[in-house]
BARO-206054 format. One record per residue (C-alpha): residue number from 1; x, y, z; residue in three letters. Coordinates in steps of 0.02 Angstrom, whole numbers, plus 50000, padded with zeros to 5 digits. Layout:
{k->NUM, x->X, y->Y, z->Z, r->ALA}
...
END
This chain:
{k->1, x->51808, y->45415, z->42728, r->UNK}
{k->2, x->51689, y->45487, z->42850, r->UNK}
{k->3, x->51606, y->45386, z->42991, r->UNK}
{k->4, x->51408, y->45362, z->42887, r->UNK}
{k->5, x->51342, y->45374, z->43063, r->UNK}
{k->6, x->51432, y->45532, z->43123, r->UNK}
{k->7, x->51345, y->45693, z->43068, r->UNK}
{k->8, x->51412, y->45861, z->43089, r->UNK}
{k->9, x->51320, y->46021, z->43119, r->UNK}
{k->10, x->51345, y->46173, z->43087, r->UNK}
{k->11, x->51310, y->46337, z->43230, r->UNK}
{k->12, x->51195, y->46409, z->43106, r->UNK}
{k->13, x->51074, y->46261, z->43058, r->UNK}
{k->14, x->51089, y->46194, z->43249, r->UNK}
{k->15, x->50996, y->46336, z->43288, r->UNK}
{k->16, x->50858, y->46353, z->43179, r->UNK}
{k->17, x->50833, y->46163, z->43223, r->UNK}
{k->18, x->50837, y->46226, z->43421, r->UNK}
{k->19, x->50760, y->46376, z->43411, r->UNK}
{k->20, x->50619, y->46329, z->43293, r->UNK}
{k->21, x->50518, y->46341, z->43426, r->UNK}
{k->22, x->50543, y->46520, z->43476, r->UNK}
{k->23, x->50597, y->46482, z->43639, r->UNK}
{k->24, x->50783, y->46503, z->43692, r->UNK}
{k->25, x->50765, y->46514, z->43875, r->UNK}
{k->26, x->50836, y->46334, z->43899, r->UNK}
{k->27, x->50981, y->46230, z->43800, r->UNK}
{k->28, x->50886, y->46117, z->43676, r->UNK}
{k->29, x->50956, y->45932, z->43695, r->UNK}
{k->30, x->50930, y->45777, z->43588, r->UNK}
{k->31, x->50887, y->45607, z->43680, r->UNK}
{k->32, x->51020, y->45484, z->43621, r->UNK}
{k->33, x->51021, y->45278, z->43615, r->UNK}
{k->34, x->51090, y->45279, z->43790, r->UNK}
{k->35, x->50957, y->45277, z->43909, r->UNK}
{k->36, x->51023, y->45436, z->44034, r->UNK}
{k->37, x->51133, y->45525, z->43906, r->UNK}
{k->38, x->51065, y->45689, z->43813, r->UNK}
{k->39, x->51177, y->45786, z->43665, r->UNK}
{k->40, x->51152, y->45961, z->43686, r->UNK}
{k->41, x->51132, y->46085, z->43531, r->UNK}
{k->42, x->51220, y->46223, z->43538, r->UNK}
{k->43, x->51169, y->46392, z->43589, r->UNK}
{k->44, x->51111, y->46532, z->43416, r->UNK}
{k->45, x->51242, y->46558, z->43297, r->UNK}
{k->46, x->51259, y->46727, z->43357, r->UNK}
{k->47, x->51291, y->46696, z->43551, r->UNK}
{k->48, x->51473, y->46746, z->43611, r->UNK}
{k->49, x->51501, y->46643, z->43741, r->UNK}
{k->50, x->51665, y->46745, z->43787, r->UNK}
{k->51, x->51551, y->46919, z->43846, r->UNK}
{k->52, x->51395, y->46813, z->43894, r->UNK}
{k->53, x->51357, y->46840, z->44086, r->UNK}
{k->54, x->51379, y->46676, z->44170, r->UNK}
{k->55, x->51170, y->46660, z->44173, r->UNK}
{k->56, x->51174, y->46645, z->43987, r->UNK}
{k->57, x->51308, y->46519, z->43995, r->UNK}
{k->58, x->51225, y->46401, z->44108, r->UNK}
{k->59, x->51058, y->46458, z->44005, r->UNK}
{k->60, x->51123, y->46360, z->43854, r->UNK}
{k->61, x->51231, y->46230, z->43985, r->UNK}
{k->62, x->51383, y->46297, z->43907, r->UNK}
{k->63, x->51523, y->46260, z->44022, r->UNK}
{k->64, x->51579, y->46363, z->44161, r->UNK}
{k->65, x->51712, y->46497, z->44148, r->UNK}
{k->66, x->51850, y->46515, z->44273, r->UNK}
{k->67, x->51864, y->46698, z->44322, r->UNK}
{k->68, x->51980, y->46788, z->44193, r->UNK}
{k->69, x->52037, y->46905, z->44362, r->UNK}
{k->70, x->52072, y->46781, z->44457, r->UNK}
{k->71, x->52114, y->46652, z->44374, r->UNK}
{k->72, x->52195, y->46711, z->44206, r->UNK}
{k->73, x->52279, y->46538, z->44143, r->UNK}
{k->74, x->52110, y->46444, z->44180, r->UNK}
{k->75, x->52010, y->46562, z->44089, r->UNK}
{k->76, x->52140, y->46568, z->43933, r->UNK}
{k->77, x->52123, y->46361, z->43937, r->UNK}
{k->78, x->51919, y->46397, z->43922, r->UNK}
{k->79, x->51929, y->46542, z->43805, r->UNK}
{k->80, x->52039, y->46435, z->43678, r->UNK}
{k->81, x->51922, y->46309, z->43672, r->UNK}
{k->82, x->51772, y->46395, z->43664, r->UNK}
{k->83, x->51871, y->46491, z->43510, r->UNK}
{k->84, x->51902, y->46324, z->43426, r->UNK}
{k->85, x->51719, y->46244, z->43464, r->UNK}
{k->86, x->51680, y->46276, z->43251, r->UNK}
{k->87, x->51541, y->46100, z->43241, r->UNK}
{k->88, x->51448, y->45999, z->43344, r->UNK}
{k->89, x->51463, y->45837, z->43293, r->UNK}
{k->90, x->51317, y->45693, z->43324, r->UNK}
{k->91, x->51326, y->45525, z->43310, r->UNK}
{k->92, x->51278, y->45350, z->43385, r->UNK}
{k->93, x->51352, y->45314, z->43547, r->UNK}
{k->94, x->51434, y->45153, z->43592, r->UNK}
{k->95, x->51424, y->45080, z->43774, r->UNK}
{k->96, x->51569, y->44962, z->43787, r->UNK}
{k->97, x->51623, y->44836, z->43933, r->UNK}
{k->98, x->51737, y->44971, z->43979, r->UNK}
{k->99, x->51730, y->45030, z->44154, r->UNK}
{k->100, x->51853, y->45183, z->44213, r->UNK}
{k->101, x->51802, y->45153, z->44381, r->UNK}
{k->102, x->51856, y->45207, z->44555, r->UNK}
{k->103, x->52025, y->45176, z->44636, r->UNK}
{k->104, x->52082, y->45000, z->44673, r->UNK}
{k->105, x->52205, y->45077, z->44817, r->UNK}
{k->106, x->52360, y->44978, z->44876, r->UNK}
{k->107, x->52470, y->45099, z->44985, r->UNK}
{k->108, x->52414, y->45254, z->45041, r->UNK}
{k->109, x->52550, y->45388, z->45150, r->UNK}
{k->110, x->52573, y->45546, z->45165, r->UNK}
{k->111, x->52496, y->45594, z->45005, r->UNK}
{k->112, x->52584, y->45475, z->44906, r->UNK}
{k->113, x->52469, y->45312, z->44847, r->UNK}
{k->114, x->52489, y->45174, z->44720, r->UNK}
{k->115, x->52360, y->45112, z->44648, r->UNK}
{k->116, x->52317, y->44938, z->44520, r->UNK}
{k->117, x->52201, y->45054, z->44396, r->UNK}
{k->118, x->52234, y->45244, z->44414, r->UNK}
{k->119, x->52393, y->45355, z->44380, r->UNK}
{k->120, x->52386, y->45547, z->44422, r->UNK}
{k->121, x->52330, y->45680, z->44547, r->UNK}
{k->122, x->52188, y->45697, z->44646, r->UNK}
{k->123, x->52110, y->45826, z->44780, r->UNK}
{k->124, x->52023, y->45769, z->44906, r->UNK}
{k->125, x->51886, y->45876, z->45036, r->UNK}
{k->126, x->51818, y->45786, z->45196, r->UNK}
{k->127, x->51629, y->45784, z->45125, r->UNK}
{k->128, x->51531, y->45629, z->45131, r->UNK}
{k->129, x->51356, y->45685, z->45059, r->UNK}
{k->130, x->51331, y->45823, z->44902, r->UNK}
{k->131, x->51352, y->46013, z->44978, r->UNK}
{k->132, x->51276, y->46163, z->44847, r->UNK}
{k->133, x->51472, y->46260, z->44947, r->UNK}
{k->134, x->51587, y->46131, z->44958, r->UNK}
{k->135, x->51547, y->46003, z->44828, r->UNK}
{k->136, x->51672, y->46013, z->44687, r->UNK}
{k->137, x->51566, y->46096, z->44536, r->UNK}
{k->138, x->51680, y->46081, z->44389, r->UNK}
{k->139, x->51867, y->46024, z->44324, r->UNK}
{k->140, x->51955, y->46053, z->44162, r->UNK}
{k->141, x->52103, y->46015, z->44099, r->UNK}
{k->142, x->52193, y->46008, z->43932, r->UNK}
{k->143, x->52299, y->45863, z->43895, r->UNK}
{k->144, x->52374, y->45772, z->43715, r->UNK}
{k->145, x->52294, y->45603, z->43658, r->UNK}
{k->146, x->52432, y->45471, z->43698, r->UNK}
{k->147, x->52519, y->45377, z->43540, r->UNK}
{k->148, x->52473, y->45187, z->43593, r->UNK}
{k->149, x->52582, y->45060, z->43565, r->UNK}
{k->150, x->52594, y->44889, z->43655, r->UNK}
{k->151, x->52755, y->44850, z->43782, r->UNK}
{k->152, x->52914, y->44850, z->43725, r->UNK}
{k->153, x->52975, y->44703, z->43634, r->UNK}
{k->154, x->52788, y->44626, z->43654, r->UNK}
{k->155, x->52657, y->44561, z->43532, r->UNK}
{k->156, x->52529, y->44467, z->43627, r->UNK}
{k->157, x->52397, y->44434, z->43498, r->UNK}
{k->158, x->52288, y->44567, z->43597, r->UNK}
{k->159, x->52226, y->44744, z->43638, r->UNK}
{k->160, x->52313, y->44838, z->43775, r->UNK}
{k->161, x->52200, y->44979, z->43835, r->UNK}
{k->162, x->52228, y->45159, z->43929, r->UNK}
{k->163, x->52112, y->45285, z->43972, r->UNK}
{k->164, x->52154, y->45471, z->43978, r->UNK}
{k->165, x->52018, y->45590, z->44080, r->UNK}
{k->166, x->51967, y->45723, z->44213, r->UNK}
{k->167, x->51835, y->45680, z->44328, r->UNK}
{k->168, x->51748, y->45707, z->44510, r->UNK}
{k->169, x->51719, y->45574, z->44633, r->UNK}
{k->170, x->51812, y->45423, z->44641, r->UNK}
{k->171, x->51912, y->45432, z->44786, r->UNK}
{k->172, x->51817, y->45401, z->44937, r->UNK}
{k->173, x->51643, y->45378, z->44851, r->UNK}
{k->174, x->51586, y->45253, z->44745, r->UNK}
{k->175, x->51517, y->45356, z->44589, r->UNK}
{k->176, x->51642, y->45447, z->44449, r->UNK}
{k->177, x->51578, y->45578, z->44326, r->UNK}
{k->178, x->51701, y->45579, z->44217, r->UNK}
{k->179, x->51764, y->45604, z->44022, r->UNK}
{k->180, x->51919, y->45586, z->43914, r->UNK}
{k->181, x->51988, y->45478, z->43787, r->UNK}
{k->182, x->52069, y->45307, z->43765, r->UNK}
{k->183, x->52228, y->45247, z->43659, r->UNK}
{k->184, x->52233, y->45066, z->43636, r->UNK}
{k->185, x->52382, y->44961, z->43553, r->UNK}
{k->186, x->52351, y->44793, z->43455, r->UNK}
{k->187, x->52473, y->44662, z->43400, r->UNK}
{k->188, x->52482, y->44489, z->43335, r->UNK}
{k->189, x->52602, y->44391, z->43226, r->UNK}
{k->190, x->52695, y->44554, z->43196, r->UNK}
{k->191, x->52541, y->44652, z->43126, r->UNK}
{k->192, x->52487, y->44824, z->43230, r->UNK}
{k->193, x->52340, y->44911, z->43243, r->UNK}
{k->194, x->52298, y->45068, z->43377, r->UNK}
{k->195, x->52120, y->45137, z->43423, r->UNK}
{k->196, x->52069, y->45308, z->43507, r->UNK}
{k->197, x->51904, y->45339, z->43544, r->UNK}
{k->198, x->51840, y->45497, z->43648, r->UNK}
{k->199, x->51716, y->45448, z->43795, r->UNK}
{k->200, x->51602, y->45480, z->43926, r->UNK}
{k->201, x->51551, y->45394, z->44091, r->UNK}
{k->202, x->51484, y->45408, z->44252, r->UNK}
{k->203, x->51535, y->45258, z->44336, r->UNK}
{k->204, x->51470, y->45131, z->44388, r->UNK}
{k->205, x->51369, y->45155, z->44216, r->UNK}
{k->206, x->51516, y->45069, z->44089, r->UNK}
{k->207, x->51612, y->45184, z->43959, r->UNK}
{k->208, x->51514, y->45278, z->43811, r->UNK}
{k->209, x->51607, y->45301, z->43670, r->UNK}
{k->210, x->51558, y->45460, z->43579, r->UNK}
{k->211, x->51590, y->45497, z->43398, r->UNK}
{k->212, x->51706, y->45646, z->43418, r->UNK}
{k->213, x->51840, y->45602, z->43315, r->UNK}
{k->214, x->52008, y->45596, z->43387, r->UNK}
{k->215, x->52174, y->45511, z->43358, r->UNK}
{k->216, x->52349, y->45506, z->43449, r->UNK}
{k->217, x->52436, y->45684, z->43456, r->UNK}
{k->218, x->52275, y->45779, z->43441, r->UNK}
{k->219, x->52237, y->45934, z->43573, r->UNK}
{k->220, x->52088, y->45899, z->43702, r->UNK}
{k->221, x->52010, y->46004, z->43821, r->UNK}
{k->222, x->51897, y->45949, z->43924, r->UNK}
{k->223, x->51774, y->45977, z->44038, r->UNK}
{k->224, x->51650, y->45894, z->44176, r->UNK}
{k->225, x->51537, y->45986, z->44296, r->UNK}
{k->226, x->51355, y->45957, z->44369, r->UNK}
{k->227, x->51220, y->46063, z->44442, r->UNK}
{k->228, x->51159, y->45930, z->44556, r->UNK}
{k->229, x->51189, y->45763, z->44641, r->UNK}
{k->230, x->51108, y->45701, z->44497, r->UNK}
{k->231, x->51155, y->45793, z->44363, r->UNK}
{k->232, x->51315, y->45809, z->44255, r->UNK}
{k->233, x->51365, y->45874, z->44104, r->UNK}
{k->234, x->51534, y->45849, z->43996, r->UNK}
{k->235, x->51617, y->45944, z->43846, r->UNK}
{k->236, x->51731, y->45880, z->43762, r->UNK}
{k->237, x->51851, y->45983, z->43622, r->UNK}
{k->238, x->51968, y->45912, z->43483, r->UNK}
{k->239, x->52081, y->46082, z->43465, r->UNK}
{k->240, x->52150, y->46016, z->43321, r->UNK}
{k->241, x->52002, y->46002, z->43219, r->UNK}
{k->242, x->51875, y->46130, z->43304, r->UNK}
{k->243, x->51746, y->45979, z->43323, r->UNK}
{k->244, x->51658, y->45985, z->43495, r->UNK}
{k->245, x->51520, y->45862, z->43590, r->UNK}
{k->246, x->51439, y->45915, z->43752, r->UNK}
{k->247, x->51310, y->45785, z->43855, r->UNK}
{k->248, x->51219, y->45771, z->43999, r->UNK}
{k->249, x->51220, y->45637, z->44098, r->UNK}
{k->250, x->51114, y->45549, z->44232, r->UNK}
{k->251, x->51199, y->45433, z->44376, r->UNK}
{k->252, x->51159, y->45243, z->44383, r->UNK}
{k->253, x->50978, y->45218, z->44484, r->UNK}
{k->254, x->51040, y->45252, z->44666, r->UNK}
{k->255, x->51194, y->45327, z->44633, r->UNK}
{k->256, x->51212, y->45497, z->44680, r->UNK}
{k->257, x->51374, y->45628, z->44659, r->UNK}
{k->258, x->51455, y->45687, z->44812, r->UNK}
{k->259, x->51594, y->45800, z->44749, r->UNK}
{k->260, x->51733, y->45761, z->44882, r->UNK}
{k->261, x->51876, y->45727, z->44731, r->UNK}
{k->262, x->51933, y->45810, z->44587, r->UNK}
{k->263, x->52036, y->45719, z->44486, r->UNK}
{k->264, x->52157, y->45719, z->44328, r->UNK}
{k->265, x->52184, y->45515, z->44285, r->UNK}
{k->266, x->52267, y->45378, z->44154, r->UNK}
{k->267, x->52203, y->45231, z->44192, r->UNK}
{k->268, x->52210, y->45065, z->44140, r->UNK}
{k->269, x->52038, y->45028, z->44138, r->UNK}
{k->270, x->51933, y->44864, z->44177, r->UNK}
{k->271, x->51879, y->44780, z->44008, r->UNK}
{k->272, x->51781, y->44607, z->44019, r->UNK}
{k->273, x->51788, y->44590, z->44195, r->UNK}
{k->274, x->51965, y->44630, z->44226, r->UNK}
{k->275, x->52122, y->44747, z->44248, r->UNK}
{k->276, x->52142, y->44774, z->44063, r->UNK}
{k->277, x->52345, y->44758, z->44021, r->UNK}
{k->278, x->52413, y->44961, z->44000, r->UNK}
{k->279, x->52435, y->45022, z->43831, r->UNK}
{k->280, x->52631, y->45084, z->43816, r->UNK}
{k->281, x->52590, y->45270, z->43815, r->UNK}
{k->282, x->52755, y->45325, z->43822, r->UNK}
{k->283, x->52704, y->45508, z->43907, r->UNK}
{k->284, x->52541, y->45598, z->43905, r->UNK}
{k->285, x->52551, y->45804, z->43955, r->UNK}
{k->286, x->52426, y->45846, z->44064, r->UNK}
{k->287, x->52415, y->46058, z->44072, r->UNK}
{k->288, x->52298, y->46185, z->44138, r->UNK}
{k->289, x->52247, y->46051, z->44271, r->UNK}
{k->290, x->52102, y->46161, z->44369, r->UNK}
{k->291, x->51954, y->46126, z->44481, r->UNK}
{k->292, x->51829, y->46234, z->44586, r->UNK}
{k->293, x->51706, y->46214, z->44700, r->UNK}
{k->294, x->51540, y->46322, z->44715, r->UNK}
{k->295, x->51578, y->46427, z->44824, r->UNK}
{k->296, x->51798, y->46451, z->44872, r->UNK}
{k->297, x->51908, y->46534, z->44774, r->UNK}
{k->298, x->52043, y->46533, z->44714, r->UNK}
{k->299, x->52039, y->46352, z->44607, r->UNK}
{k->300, x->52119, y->46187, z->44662, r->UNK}
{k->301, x->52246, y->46109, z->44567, r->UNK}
{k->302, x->52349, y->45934, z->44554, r->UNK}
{k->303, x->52479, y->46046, z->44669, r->UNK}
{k->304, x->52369, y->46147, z->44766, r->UNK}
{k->305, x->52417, y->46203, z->44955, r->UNK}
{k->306, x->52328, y->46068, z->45068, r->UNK}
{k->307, x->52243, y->46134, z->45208, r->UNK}
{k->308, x->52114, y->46062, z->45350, r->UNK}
{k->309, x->52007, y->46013, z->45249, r->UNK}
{k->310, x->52085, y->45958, z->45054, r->UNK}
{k->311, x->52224, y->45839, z->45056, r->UNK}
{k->312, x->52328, y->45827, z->44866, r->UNK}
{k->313, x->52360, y->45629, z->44821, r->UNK}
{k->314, x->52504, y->45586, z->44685, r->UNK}
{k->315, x->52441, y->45418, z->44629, r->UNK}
{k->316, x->52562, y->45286, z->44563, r->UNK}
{k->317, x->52486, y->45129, z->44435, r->UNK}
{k->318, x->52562, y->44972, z->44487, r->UNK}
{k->319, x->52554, y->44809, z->44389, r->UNK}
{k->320, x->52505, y->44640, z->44415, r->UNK}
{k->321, x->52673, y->44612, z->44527, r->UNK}
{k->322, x->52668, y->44751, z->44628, r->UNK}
{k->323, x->52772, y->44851, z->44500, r->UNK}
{k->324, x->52748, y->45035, z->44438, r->UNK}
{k->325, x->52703, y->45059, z->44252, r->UNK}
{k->326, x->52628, y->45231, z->44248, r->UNK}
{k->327, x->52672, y->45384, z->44344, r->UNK}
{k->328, x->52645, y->45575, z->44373, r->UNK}
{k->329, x->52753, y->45704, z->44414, r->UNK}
{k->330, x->52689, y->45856, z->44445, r->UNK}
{k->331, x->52726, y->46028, z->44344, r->UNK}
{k->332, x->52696, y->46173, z->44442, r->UNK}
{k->333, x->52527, y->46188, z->44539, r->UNK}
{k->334, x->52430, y->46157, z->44353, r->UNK}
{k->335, x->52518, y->46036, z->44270, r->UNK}
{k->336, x->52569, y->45841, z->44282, r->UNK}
{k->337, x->52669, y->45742, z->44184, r->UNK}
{k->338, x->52657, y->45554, z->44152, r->UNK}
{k->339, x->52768, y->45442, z->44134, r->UNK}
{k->340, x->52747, y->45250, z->44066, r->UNK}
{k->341, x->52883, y->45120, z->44105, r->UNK}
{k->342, x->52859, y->45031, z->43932, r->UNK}
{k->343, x->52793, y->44862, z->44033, r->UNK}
{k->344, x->52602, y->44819, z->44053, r->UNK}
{k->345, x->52640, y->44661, z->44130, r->UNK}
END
């Protein structure tokens, strides 16, 4: 049975409710129950957004395209989802005691860091305050939802939790913008239960659930940009089912993006005012990992060249004990594979 509060809209009648008003110079955007979070409308039923001019995207704050020249795999990631964005879908959001926050760093050499709360890849720049050049500007990636089960051979009478998303910030600043989805695993007395939600955050605000529907196996894309220190947007695409969600988001009061880290992340995320215990993933493909700044070309990836100025981290989870539980290893330039030991503990 469908979700009574989710509501799903077609192209067509989202824009005769956007464009009642005649004017189509600007994306239309609904406030939502979350005090800094807008749901955009989608552009006319009639816009292409694979020959509109990059103006027109950002017009209707579609996301950005990667150059097709340039960069043909990135722009055959976009183009497939914006082919499969069919509905908008809107719905009451959730803010949870969820928080997908920064790094908790342990060891940190030569590129190679573990870490209590992140898994994955990350590119670091040298800036320490938002540049309109150098600042990263947007990241997408396409990745499966995870299957969530709990550890092997456990049933704790609890939730185990993971968090699957792309982001900027994080590492080396104290904000993320970030969005993805989360598999969680449930068992007690021998009975299971799993949970996926898609999300949205920009830490230190907590999680968002949205109402995109998604469960484990489905095809994401996603994407996360911003047009200011203080502005960010995410889109988020179920592949699978050609439902779509894109909001804007405003930072925490005095928080303010820097865009020195790109990053591609499962985490284990704080819930209730701890390390939540990681869900058993099992292995969650990570593909068309890409992220740009405003200015450089061509596009950064999980296994980019370093240089002066960028430095590529591989980021190793460790558990409680000093133990790994969830790892990367990296496909290509564009690609990263992860890896979980079957152990939350």
């Amino acid at each position: 049975m469908r979700n009574p509060m989710l509501v799903v809209v077609s192209a067509a009648l989202l824009s005769a409710v956007a464009f009642a008003s005649g004017s189509q110079s600007a994306p239309t955007s609904l406030p939502t129950n979350v005090k800094g979070i807008s749901s955009l409308f989608a552009p006319p039923a009639d816009f292409n957004p694979i020959t509109a001019s990059d103006d027109e995207l950002a017009a209707y704050a579609l996301p950005p395209r990667p150059d097709a020249k340039a960069e043909p795999q990135a722009y055959a990631s976009w183009k497939k989802a914006m082919l499969a964005s069919k509905e908008r879908v809107f719905g009451e959001l959730k803010v949870t005691d969820h928080y997908n926050g920064t790094p908790k760093l342990r060891n940190v050499e030569n590129g190679a860091v573990s870490s209590s709360n992140w898994s994955g890849a990350a590119d670091v720049n040298k800036l320490t305050t938002y540049n309109t050049k150098k600042s990263y500007y947007f990241i997408i990636s396409d990745y499966v939802v995870p299957m969530a089960e709990q550890a092997f051979g456990v049933c704790d009478g609890g939730w185990d939790y993971s968090s699957s998303w792309v982001g900027i910030d994080g590492f080396g600043s104290n904000d993320v913008l970030q969005a993805g989805t989360e598999s969680d695993a449930y068992c007690n007395g021998g009975s299971t239960n799993t949970f996926y939600s898609a999300w949205i955050e920009w830490f230190p605000f907590s999680e968002t659930r949205i109402s995109l529907p998604v469960t484990g196996g489905d095809d994401m894309f996603v994407e996360v940009w911003n047009t200011s220190s203080v502005q960010g947007f995410a889109y988020l695409v179920n592949e699978n089912t050609g439902q779509v969600q894109e909001y804007g988001l405003n930072p925490p009061s005095g928080t303010q993006l820097v865009g020195n880290s790109a990053e591609w992340v499962v985490e284990r995320p704080g819930v209730g005012g701890g390390l939540a215990n990681l869900t058993n993933y099992l292995q969650d493909f990570f593909a068309n990992c890409f992220a740009y700044n405003f200015t450089e070309k061509p596009s950064f990836g999980p296994g980019s060249k370093t240089n002066l100025t960028l430095t590529n981290y591989q980021i190793t989870m460790d558990d409680n004990n000093g133990n790994p539980i969830s790892y990367p290893t990296l496909l290509g330039t564009n690609g990263i594979w992860f890896q979980d030991e079957g152990s939350a503990y």
